[in-house]
C-alpha positions as CSV (number, residue, x, y, z in Angstrom):
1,X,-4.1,52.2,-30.8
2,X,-5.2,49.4,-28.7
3,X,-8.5,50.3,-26.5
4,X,-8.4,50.7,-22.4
5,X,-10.9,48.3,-21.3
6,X,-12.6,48.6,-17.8
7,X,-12.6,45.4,-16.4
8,X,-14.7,43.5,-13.4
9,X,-12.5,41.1,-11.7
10,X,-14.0,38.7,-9.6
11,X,-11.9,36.5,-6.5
12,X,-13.3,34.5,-3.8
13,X,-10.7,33.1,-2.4
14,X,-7.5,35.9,-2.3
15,X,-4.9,34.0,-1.7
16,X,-1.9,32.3,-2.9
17,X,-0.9,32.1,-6.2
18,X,-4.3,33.8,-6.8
19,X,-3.8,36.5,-5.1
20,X,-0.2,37.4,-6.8
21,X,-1.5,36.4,-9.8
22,X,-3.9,39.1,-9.6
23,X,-2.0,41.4,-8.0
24,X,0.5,41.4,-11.2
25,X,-1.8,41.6,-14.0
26,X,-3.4,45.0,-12.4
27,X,0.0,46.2,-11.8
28,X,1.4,45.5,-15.1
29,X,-1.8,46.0,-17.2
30,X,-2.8,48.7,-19.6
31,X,-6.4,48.6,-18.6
32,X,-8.3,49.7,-15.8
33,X,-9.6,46.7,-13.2
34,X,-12.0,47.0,-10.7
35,X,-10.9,44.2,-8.2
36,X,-13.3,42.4,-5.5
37,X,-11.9,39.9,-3.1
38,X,-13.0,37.8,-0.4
39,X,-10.4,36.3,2.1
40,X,-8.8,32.2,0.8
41,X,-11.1,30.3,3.2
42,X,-13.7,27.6,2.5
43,X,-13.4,27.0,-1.2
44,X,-16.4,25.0,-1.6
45,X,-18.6,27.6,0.5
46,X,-17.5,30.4,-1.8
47,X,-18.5,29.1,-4.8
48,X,-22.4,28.7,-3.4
49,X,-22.3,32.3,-1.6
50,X,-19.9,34.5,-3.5
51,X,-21.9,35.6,-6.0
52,X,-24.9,36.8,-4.1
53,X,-21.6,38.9,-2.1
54,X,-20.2,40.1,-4.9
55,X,-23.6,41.3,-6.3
56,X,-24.4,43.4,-3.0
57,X,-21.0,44.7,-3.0
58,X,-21.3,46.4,-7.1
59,X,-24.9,47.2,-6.1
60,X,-23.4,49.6,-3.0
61,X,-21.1,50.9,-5.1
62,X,-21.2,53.7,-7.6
63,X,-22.2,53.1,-11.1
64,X,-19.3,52.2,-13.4
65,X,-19.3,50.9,-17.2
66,X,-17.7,47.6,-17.7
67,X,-16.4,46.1,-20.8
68,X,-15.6,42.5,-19.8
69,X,-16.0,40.1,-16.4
70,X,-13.2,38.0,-15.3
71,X,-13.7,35.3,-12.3
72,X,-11.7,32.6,-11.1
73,X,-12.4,28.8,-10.9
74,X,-13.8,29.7,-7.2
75,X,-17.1,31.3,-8.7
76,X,-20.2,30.4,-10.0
77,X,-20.3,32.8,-12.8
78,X,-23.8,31.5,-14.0
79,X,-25.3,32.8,-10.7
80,X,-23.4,36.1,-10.7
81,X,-24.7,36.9,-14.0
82,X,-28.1,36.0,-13.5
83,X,-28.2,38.2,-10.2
84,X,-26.7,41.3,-13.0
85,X,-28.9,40.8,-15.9
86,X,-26.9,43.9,-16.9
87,X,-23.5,42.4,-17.5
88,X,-25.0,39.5,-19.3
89,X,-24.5,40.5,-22.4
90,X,-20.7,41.8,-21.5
91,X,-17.7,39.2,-22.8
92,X,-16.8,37.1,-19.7
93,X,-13.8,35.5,-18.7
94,X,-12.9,32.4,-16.2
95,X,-9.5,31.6,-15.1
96,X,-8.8,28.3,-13.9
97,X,-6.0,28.0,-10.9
98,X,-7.1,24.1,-10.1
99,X,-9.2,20.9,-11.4
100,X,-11.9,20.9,-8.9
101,X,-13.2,18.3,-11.2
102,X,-10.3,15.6,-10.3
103,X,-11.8,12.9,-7.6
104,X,-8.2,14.0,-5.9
105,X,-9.6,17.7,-4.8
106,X,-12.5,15.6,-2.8
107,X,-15.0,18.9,-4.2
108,X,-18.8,17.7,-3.3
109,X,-20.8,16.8,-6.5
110,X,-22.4,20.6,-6.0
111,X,-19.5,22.1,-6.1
112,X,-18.2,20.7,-9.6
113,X,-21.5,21.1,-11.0
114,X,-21.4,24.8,-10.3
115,X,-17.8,24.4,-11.1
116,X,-18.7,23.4,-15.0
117,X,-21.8,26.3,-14.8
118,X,-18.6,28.6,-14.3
119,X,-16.8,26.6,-17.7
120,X,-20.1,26.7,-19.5
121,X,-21.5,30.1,-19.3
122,X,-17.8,32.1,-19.8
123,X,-17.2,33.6,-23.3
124,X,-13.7,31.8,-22.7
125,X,-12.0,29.7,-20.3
126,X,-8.6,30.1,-19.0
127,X,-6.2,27.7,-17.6
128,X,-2.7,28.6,-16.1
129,X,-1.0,25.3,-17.5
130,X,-1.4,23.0,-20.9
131,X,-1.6,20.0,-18.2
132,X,-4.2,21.8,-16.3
133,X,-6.3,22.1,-19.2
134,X,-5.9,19.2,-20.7
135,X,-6.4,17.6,-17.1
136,X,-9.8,19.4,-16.8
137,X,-11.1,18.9,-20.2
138,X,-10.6,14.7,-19.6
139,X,-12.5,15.4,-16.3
140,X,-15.4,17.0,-17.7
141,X,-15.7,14.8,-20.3
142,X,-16.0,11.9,-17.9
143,X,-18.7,14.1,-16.2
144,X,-20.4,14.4,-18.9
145,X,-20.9,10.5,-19.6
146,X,-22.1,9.8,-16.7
147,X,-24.5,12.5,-16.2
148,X,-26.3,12.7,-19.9
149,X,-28.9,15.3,-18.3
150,X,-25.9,17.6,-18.8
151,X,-25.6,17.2,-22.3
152,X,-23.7,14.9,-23.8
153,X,-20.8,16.1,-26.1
154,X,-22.5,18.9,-27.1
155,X,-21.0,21.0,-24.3
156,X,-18.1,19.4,-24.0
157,X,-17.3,20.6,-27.6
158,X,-18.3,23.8,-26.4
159,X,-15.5,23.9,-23.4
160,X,-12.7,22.6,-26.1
161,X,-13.3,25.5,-28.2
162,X,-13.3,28.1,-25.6
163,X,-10.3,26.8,-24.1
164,X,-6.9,29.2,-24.1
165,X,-3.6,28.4,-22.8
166,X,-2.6,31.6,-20.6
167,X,0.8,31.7,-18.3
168,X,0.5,33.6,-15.8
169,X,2.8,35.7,-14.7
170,X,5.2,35.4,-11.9
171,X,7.6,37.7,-9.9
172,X,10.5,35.9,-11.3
173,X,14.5,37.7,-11.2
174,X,15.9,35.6,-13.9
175,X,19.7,34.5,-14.3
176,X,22.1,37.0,-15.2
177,X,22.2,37.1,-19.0
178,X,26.0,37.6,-19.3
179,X,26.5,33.9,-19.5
180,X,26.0,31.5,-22.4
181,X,25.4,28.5,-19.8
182,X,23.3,28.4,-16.9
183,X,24.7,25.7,-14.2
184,X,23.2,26.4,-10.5
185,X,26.4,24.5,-8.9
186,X,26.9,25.8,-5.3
187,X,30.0,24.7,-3.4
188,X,27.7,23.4,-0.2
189,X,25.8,20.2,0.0
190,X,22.7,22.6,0.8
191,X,19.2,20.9,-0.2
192,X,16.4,23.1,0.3
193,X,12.9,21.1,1.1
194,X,9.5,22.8,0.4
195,X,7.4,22.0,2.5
196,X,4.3,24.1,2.5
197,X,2.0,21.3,1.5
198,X,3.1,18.8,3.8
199,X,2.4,15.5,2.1
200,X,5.8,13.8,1.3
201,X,7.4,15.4,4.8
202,X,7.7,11.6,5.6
203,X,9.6,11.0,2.5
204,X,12.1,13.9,2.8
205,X,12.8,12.6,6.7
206,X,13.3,9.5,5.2
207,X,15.9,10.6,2.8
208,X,18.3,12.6,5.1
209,X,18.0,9.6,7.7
210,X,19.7,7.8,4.6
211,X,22.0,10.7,3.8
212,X,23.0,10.8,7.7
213,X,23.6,6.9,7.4
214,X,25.6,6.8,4.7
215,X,27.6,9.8,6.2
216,X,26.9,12.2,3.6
217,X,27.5,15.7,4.1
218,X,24.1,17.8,4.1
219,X,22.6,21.2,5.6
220,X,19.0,21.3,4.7
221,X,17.1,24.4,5.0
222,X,12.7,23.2,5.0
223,X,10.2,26.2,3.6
224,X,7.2,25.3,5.5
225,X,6.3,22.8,8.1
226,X,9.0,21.6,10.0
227,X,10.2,18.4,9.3
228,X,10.0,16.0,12.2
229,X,12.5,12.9,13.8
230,X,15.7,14.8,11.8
231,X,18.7,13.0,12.8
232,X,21.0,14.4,15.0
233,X,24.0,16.2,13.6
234,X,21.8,17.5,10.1
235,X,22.2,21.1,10.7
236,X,18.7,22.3,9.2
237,X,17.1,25.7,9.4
238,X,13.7,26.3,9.4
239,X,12.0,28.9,6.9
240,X,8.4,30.7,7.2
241,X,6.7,30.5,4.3
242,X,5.0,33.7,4.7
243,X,8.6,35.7,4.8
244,X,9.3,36.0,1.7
245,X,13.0,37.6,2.2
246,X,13.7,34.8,4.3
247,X,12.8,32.4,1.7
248,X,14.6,34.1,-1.0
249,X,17.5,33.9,1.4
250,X,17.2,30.5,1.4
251,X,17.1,29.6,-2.3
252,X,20.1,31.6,-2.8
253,X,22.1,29.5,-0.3
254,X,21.2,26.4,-1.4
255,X,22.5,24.1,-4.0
256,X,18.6,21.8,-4.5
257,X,15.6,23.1,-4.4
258,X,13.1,20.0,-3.9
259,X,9.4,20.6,-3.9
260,X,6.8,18.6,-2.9
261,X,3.9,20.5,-4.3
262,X,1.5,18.6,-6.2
263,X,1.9,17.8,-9.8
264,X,-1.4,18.7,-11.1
265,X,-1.2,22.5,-9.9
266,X,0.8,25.6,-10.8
267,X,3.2,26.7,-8.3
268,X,5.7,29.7,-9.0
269,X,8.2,28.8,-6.2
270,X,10.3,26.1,-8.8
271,X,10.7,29.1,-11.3
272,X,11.8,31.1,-8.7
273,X,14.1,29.2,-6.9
274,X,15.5,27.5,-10.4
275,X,16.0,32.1,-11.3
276,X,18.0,32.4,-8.0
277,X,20.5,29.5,-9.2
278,X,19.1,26.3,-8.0
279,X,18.7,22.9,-9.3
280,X,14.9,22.1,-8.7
281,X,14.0,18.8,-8.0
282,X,10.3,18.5,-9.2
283,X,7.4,15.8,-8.8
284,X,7.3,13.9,-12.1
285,X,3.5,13.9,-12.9
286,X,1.8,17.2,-14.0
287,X,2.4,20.5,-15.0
288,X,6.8,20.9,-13.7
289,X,7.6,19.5,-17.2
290,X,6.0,22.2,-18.8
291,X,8.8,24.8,-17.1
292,X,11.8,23.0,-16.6
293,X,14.3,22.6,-19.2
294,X,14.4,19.5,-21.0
295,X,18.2,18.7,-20.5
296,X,16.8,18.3,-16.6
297,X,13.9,16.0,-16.9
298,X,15.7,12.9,-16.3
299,X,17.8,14.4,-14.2
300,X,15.1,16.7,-12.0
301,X,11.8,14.3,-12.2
302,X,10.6,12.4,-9.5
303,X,8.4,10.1,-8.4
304,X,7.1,10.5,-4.9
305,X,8.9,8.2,-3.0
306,X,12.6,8.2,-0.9
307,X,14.6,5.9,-3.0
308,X,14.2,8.1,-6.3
309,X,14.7,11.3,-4.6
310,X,17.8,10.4,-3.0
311,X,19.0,8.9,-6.4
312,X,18.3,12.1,-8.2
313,X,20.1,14.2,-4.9
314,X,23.0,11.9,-5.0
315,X,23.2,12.0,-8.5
316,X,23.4,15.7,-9.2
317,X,25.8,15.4,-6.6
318,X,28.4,12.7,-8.0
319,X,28.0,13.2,-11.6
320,X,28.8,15.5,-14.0
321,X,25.7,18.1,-14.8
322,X,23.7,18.5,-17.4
323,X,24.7,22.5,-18.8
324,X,21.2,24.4,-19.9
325,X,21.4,26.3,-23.1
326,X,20.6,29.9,-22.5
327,X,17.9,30.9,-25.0
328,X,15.9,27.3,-23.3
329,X,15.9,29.2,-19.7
330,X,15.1,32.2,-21.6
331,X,12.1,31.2,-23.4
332,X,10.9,29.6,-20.2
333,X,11.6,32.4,-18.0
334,X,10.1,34.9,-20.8
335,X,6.9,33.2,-21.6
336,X,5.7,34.2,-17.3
337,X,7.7,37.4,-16.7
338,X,4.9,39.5,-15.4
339,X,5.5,42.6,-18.5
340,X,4.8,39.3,-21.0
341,X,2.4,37.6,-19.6
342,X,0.5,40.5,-18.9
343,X,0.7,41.7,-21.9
344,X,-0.7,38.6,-23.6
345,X,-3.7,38.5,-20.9
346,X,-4.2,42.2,-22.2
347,X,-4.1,41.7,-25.6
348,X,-6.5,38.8,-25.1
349,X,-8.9,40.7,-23.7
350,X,-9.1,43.0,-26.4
351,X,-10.0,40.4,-28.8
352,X,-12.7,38.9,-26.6
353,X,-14.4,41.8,-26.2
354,X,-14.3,42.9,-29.7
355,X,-15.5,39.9,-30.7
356,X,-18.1,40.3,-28.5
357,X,-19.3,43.3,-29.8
């Protein structure tokens, strides 16, 4: 019979995909967690201040046994430990969400350093995507040449062989399974346009201006910030990204689903709008490849700028579509359903810890 493990999770910044991670591994798990939070604000500050939190927050509380520590990327688990001699000795487990690492994130040299702390004390380190990990590892490496007081390759070896490949899970409906084919056709031109980061808002204007000159029929729904200098006659209908009916309204009316999330991170909203029958349209570099069929990539990949999108828009819209097998949307959709991917965090667990013992 598999053992019920208590378990002491960790998150300074409760929010976003964090925050539903966590939310579906303690509903769908078979062990007991004890959750502390702080609010999503001021990454960098939490990983210098969270520890000494957390620590007076488990001190006020009463005394309870635990069998194994998990913390995000956001903590310096070296400090937390060394503030609770107590739960040195207990298996300990990081999950990594980002690369703080990458010159991209703009983290202060502090921050990384406490960053690979986190990566270097943990029994094992998590990452949420093979690019993610393989993206950090690169990272620390380079870190590691050019600061030899660290090390060298010695604890670079060390991260490599702690490093585990765990999906998280998602709040995912997928397709109805009564089909041997999956096509998302929808009748309407309807493009939907994430927008929650922001960055590419100027390329998405840039492709309906061309859509509108080129008379092309188009209603364009935007999750997020609303796009500015839309030409007239587009009907387009705004989405807040913090109402999550209306945004599953919106993928089940429209036809694309284009994101412009970054390519280096994890983001659930492509799975989710690709279970609820749209065609995502996904930034080339990074982690989409690792969830979208591969009878899509050429058709679905990107690079960020207007002429490529609105040749992969027009072409979905002209040509014939590529059909997706079945058991390939299946074995994507399976491997982060939150009963599976909970289950394999759990089982996980189990080993650490008895290894540990």
């Amino acid at each position: 019979m598999a053992t019920q493990l208590d378990i002491l999770a960790l998150e300074p910044y409760y929010g976003g995909v964090r925050k539903q991670t966590l939310e579906l591994l303690t509903k769908y798990s078979r062990h007991r967690w004890n959750v502390y939070k702080l609010p999503a604000r001021r990454l960098e500050r939490r990983l210098s201040t969270a520890a000494q939190w957390f620590t007076q927050q488990i001190q006020r509380a009463p005394k309870v046994h635990y069998d194994v520590v998990l913390v995000s990327d956001a903590m310096n688990l070296a400090e937390f430990l060394r503030l609770n001699p107590k739960l040195h000795h207990k298996a300990s487990i990081a999950y990594f969400y980002c690369n703080q690492l990458a010159r991209e994130a703009g983290a202060e040299q502090q921050a990384r350093l406490a960053v690979l702390s986190t990566a270097s004390t943990a029994t094992e380190i998590w990452f949420n995507s093979f690019f993610h990990m393989r993206d950090f590892l690169g990272y620390a490496a380079a870190t590691f040449d050019a600061h030899q007081e660290l090390g060298g390759k010695e604890p670079l070896r060390a991260l490599v062989a702690k490093s585990q490949l765990m999906y998280p899970p998602v709040e995912i409906a997928p397709p109805a399974r009564d089909a041997d084919l999956v096509d998302a056709e929808r009748k309407s031109r309807t493009v939907c346009f994430d927008n929650r980061e922001g960055a590419v808002s100027g390329i998405f204007v840039e492709v309906i201006r061309e859509m509108a000159r080129r008379n092309e029929t188009v209603s364009v729904h935007v999750i997020g910030r609303p796009l500015e200098s839309v030409p007239d006659g587009v009907p387009v209908t705004n989405v807040d990204a913090r109402n999550d009916s209306a945004v599953v309204q919106a993928l089940r009316r429209c036809e694309l689903y284009v994101s412009s999330h970054p390519g280096d991170q994890f983001d659930p909203m492509a799975m989710r709008a690709m279970a609820l029958g749209c065609i995502p349209i996904l930034r080339k570099a990074g982690v989409s490849v690792e969830f979208l069929p591969a009878a899509l990539h050429s058709w679905c990949l990107y690079e960020t700028t207007a002429s490529e999108l609105l040749s992969r828009i027009i072409n979905l819209w002209y040509l014939r579509r590529p059909a997706v097998a079945r058991k390939d949307l299946d074995a994507i959709f399976n491997r982060y359903t939150p009963a599976s991917a909970t289950k394999n965090f759990d089982d996980r667990l189990e080993q650490v810890v008895a290894q540990a013992n």
